[in-house]
N, C-alpha and C positions, 0 to 999 in steps of 0.2 A: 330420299324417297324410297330405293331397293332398302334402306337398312330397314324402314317403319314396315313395309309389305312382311319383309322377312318376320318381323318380330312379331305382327299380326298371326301372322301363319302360323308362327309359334303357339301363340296364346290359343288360337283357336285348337291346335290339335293336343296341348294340354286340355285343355275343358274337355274335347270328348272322350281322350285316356277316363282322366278322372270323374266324368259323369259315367262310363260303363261299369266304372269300381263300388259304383253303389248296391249291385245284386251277388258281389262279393263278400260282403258282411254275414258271420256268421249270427245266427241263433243259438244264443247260449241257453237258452232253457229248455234247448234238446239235447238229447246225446246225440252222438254223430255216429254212423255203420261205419262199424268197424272192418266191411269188406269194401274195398278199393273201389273193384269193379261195379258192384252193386250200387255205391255211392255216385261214381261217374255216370252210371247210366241213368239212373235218377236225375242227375244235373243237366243229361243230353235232355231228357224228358221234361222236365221244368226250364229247359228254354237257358240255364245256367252254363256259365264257362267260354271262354274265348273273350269275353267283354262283350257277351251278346250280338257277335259278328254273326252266325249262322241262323239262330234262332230267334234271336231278341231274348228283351228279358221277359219273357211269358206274355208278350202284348198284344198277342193275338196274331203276330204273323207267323208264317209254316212256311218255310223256305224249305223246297224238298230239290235236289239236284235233277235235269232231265232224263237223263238214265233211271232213275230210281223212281219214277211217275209213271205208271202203266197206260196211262188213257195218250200220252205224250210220244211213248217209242210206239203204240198200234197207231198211232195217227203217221208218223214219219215211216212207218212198214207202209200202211197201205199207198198211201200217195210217192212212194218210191219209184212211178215212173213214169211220176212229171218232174220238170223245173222249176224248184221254188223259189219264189222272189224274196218272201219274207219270211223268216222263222223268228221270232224271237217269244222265247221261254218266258221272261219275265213278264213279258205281254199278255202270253198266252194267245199265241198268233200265230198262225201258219198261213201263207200265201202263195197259190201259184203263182208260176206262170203262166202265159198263152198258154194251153197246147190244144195240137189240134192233131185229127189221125188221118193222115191222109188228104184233109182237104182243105187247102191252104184260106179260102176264104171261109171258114169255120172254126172257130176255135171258143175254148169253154176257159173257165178262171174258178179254183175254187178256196174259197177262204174258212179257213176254220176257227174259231172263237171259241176258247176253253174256259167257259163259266164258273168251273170247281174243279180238284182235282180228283174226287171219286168218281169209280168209271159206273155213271148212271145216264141215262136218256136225255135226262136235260144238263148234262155237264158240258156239251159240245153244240154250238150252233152254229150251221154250213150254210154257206149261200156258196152259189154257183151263178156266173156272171156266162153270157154266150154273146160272142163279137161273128156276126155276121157281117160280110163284105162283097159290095155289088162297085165295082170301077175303081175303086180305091173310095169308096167312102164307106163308111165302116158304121153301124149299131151296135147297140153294147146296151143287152138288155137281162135283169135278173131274171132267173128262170125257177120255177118251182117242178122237178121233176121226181121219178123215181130214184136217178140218181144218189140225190141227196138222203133220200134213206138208205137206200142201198151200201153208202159210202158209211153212213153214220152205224148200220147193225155191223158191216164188216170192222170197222174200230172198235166197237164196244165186243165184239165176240172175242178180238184178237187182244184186247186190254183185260180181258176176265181169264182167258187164259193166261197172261204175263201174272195176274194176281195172284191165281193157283199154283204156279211156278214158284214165284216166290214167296207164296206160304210154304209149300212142299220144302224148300232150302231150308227158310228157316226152320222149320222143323228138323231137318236133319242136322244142322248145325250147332242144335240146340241140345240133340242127342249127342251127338261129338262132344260137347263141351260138356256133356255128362259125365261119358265116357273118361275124358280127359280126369275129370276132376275125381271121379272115382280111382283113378290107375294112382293120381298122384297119394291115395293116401297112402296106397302098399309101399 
């Protein structure tokens, strides 16, 4: 029974080796760039290279890592001084915890919902949950406040400067690598 599992397991992770070897195959009825880097960065960009592990092969998904999401690190800046219960990325999820300021039978919950990853107005939707406590028996009702806007301009102000940052790099990087390439030809 372990030998047939084993050999299963096998068969199965040949097939998807060799099903991601399919966006592999050259086009012979083009010529290929003959600069390295140019060629690679073309392949990051058509979703090519790795077996389709990062990007896929052009299928439509956009795997971008959390650090590199601006609407993603302004959300985890602002809410830095709650307890989060839930973060997860691939979700597109961030969840408090309780917290409350001062007044133990009071506490808010806010959960954020990342629609897209461009930092625009409707890419983010907040709900704010409020547990109010009278004896130990507790309510726990959605609440629609200024809050929630409030929450939602300071992420999107603080995600459009993270965008200007890092156009501003790569811009400068892009200069360097000019620089570079010109020093190399002397």
């Amino acid at each position: 029974m372990h030998k047939i599992l084993k050999n299963t397991a096998i068969f199965f992770i040949l097939i998807l080796f060799l099903n991601n070897c399919g966006g592999l195959k050259p086009d012979w009825g083009e010529t290929a760039e003959p600069d390295a880097r140019k060629r690679a960065r073309q392949n990051v960009e058509e979703g090519r290279g790795m077996g389709g592990l990062f990007k896929g092969n052009g299928g439509g998904t956009n795997f971008e890592f959390a650090s590199s999401n601006p609407l993603w690190r302004a959300s985890l800046d602002t809410l830095d001084f709650m307890v989060l219960a839930t973060v997860d990325y691939a979700g597109g999820l961030i969840i408090s915890d309780w917290y409350s300021q001062g007044n133990p039978d009071e506490a808010i919950k806010i959960t954020l919902r990342f629609l897209d990853n461009q930092v625009r107005v409707d890419s983010l939707k907040i709900t704010i949950h409020k547990k109010k406590c009278e004896n130990s028996n507790c309510v726990v009702n959605k609440i629609d406040t200024d809050l929630t806007a409030d929450i939602r301009d300071k992420i999107l102000k603080k995600a459009a400067l993270y965008v200007k940052a890092d156009k501003d790099q790569g811009k400068k990087k892009k200069k360097k690598n000019i620089i570079i390439k010109d020093n190399s030809k002397f």
